[in-house]
C-alpha positions as CSV (number, residue, x, y, z in Angstrom):
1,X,-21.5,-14.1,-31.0
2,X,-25.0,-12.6,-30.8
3,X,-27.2,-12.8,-28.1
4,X,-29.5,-15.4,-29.8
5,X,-26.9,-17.9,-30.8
6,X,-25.9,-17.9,-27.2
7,X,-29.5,-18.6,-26.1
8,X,-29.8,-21.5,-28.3
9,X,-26.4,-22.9,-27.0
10,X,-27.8,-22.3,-23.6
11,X,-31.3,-24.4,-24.0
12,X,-29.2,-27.8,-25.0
13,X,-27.0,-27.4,-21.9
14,X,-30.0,-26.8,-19.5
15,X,-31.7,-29.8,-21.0
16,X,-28.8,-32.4,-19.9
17,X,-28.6,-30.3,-16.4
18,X,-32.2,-31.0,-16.2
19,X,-32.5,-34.3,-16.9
20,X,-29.6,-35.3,-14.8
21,X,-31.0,-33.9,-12.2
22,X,-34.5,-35.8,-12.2
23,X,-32.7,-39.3,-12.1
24,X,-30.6,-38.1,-9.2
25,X,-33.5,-36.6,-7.1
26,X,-35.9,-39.3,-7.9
27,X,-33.1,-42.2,-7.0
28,X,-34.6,-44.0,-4.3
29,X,-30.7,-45.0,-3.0
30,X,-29.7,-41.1,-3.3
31,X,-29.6,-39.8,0.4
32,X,-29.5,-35.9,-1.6
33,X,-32.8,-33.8,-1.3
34,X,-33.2,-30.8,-3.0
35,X,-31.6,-28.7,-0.3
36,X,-28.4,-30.3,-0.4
37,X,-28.3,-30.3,-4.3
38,X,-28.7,-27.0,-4.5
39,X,-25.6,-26.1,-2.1
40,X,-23.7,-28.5,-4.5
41,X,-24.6,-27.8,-7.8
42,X,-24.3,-23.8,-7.2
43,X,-20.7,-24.7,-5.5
44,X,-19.6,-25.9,-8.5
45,X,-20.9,-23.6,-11.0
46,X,-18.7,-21.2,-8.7
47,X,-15.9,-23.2,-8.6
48,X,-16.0,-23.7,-12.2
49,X,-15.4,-20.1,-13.1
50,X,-12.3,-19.6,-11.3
51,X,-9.6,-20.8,-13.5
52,X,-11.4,-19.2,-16.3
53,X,-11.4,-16.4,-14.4
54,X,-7.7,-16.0,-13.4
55,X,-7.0,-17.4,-17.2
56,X,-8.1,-14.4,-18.8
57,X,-6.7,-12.2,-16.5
58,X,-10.3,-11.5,-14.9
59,X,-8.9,-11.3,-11.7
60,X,-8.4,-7.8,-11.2
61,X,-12.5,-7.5,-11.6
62,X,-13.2,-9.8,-8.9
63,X,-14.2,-6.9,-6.6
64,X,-16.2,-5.1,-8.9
65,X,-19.7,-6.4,-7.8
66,X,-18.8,-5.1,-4.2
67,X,-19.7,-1.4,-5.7
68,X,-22.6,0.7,-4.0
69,X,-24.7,0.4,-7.2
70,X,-24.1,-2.9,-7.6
71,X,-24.0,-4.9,-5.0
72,X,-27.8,-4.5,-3.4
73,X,-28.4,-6.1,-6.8
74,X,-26.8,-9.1,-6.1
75,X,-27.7,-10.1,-2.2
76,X,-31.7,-9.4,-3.8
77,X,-30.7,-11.8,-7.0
78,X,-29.3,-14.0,-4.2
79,X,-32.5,-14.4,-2.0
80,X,-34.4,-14.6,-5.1
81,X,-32.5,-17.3,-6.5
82,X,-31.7,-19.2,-3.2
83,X,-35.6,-20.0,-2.8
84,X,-36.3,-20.2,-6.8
85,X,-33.6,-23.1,-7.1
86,X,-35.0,-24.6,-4.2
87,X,-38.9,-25.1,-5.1
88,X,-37.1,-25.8,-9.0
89,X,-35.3,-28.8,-7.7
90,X,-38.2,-29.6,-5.4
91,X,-40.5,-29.8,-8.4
92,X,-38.1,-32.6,-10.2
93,X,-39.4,-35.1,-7.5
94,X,-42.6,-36.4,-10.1
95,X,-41.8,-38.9,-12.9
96,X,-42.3,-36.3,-15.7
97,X,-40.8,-32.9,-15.1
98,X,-42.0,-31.8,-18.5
99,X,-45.2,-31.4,-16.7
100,X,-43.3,-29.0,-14.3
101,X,-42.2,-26.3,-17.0
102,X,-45.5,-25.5,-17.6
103,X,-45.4,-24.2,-14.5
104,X,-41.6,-22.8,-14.2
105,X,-42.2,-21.4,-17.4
106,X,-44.3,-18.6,-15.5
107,X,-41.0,-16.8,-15.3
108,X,-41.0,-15.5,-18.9
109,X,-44.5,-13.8,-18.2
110,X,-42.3,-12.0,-15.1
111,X,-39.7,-11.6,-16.9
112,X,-41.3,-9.9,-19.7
113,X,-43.2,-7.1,-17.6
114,X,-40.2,-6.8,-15.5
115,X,-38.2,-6.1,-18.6
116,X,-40.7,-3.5,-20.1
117,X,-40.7,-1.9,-17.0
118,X,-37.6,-1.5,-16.1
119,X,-35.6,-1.9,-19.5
120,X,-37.7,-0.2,-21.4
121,X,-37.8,-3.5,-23.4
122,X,-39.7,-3.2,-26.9
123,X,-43.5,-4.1,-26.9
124,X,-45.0,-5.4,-30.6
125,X,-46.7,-7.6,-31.8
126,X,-44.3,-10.2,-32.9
127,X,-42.8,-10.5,-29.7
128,X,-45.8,-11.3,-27.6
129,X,-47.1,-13.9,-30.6
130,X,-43.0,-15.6,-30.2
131,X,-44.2,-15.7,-25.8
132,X,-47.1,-17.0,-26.7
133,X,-46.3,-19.9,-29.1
134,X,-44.1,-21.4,-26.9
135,X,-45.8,-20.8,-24.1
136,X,-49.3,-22.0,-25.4
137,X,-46.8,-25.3,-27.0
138,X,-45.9,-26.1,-23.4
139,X,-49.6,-25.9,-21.7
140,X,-50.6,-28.1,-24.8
141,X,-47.9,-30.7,-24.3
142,X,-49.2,-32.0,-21.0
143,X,-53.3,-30.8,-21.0
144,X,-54.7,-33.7,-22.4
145,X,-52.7,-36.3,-19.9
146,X,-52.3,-33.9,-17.2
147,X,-51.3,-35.9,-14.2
148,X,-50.6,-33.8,-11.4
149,X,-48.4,-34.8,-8.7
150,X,-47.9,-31.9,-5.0
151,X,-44.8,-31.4,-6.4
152,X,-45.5,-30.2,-9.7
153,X,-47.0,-27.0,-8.4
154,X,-43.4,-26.0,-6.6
155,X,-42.5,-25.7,-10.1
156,X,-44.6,-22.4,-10.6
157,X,-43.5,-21.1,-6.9
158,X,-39.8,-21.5,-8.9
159,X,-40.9,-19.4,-11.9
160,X,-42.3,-16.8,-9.7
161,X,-38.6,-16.5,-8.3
162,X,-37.1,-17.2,-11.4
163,X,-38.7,-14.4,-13.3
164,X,-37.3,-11.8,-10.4
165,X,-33.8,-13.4,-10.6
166,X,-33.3,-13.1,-14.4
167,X,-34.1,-9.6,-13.9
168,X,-32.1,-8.7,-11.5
169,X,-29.2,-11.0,-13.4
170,X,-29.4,-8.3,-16.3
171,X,-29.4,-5.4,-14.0
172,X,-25.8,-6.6,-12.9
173,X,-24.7,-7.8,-16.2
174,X,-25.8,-4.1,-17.4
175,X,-23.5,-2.6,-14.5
176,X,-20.1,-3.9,-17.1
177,X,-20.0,-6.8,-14.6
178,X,-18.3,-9.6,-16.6
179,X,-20.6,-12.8,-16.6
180,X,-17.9,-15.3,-15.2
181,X,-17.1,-13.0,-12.6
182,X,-20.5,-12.5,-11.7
183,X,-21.5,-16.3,-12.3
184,X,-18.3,-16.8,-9.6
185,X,-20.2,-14.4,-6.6
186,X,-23.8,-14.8,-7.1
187,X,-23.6,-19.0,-7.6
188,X,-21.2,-19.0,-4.6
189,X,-23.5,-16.6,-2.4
190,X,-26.6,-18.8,-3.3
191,X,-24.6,-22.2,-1.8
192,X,-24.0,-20.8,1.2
193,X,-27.6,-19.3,1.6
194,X,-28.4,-22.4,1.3
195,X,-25.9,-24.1,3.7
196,X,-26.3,-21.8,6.1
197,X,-30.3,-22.9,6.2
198,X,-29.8,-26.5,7.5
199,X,-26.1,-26.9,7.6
200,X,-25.9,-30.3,9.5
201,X,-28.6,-31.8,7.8
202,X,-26.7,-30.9,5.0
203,X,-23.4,-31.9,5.9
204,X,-24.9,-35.3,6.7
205,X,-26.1,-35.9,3.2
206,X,-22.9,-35.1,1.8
207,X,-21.1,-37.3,4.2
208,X,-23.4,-40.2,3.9
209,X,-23.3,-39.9,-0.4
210,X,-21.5,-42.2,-2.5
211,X,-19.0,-40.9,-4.8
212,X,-21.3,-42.2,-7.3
213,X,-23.5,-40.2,-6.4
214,X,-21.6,-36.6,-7.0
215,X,-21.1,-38.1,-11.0
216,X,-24.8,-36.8,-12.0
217,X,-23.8,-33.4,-9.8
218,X,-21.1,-32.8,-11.6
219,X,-22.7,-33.4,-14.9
220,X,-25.4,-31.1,-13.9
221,X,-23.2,-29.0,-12.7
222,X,-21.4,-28.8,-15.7
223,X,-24.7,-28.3,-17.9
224,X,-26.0,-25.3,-15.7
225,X,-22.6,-23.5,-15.9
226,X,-22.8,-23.5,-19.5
227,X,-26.6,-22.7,-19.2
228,X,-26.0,-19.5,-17.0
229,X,-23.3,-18.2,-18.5
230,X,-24.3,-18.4,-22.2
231,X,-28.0,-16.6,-20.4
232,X,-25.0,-14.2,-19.0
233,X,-23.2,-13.3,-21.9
234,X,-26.6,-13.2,-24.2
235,X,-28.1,-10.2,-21.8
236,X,-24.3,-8.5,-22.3
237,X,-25.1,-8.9,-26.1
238,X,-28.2,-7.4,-26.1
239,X,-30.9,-10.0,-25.0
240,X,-34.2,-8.5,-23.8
241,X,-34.5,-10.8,-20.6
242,X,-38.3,-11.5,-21.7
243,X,-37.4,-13.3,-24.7
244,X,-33.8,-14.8,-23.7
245,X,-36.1,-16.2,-20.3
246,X,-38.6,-17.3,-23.4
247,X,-36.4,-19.6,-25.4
248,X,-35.1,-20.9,-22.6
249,X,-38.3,-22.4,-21.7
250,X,-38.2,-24.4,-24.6
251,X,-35.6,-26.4,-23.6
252,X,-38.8,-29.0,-22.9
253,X,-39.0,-30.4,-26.0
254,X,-35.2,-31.3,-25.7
255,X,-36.2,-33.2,-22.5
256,X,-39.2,-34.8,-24.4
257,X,-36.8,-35.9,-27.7
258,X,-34.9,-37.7,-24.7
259,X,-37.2,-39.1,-23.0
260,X,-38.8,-40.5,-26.4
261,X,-35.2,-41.7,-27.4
262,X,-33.4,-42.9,-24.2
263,X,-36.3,-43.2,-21.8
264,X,-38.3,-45.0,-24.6
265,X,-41.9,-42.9,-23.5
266,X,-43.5,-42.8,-26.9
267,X,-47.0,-41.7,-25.4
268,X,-48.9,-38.7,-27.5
269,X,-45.7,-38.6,-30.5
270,X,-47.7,-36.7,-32.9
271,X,-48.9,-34.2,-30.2
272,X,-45.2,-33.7,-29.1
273,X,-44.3,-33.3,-32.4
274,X,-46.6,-30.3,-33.2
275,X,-46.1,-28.7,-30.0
276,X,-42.4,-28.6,-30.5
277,X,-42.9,-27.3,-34.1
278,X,-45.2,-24.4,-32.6
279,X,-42.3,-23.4,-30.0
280,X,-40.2,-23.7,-32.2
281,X,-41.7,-21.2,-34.7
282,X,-41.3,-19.0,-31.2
283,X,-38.4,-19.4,-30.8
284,X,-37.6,-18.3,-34.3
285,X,-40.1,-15.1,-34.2
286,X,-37.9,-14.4,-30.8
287,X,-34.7,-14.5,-32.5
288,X,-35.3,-12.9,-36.3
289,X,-38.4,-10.9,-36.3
């Protein structure tokens, strides 16, 4: 499968992680924060990998990121990631996190001079006008109604650290680390960063959740595995981490064809409409041109 047609698959899944996680964070019953979300979401990414791991007989690999130029990679990844995911999650606490990937969307712009940098990543035209479009269509979705809440603006502390994590996520996948085995370490590493932060206020919003609670976790869960390791296996294919960060962005106007068709917010249609047309000619440039 090429890199693209991993990237694409990895968009939709983000989107249902996304918006799962909004209705669980802004439940006023939910006794989880973003803190403790984190340490359960990145557990069971972890978790997830395991019996795909030992399935495909990927357990003989299991030690690989451990190697000297490897693993500084990973604890740096780790730190980056630890604080990225918590200021992302903190950022879902508004009533429209669409406004929020404007600002998470920073990362690609990290990303990309990262990549160039240190991947020798191609620079043209077309690939700068594919950033652009969809970055231009998210500032444009939200500038006319821009109603900014505190916790919007975590969301571009998130794509600061985002932009350093996806980097550093290629350097490893580069290093013939295979993406489950790597999803496995670095997911588990960031939960117990994380734990180990505030464990017993942690503890005690796990052991005062329902179990009805953990149903949107795992669903999220679920879609961020799928997001991460289709991101994974699209650097191992070839992805430039500027443009795979790119299309990911545009995962927004999934969220917004939800929120217009489940959430019923019909506000600005035609504006959404042409917005998501401009990314999506992005998108396109990104993946053919």
């Amino acid at each position: 499968m090429s890199w693209f047609a991993f990237s694409i698959i990895s968009i939709t899944a983000l989107a249902v992680a996304e918006l799962t996680q909004q209705r669980l964070l802004n439940s006023e019953e939910s006794p989880i924060d973003e803190g403790t979300t984190t340490v359960v979401t990145f557990l069971i990414q972890s978790l997830l990998t395991l019996p795909i791991i030992f399935l495909l007989g990927l357990n003989t690999q299991m030690a690989s990121i451990f190697q000297p130029g490897v693993f500084p990679y990973v604890l740096i990844t780790t730190i980056l990631a630890t604080a990225g995911t918590y200021f992302y999650f903190k950022s879902f606490k508004v009533k429209n996190i669409s406004i929020s990937t404007i600002f998470i969307s920073s990362s690609m712009v990290i990303s990309t001079a990262l990549g160039i940098i240190l991947f020798s990543e191609s620079v043209y035209f077309l690939k700068f006008l594919g950033l652009a479009c969809i970055l231009l269509a998210i500032i444009s979705l939200n500038i006319k109604n821009l109603s900014l809440e505190k916790n919007h603006f975590y969301g571009l502390l998130a794509g600061l650290f985002y932009g350093g994590t996806f980097t550093f996520d290629k350097m490893v996948v580069l290093e013939d680390i295979h993406p489950l085995v790597y999803l496995f370490w670095s997911f588990l590493l960031v939960s117990l960063t994380m734990l180990a932060t505030r464990p017993r206020f942690i503890a005690d919003a796990l052991k005062g959740a329902k179990f009805s609670f953990y149903v949107p976790v795992l669903v999220s869960g679920l879609g961020y595995f799928a997001y991460n390791f289709c991101t994974f296996s699209a650097y191992a294919a070839g992805g430039e981490v500027g443009r795979v960060d790119a299309i990911n962005n545009s995962q927004v106007f999934l969220i917004i064809l939800a929120e217009y068709f489940i959430l019923k917010q019909k506000d600005g249609v035609i504006r959404k409409i042409a917005t998501a047309l401009i990314a999506f000619s992005g998108v396109m440039i990104l993946g053919f041109l």
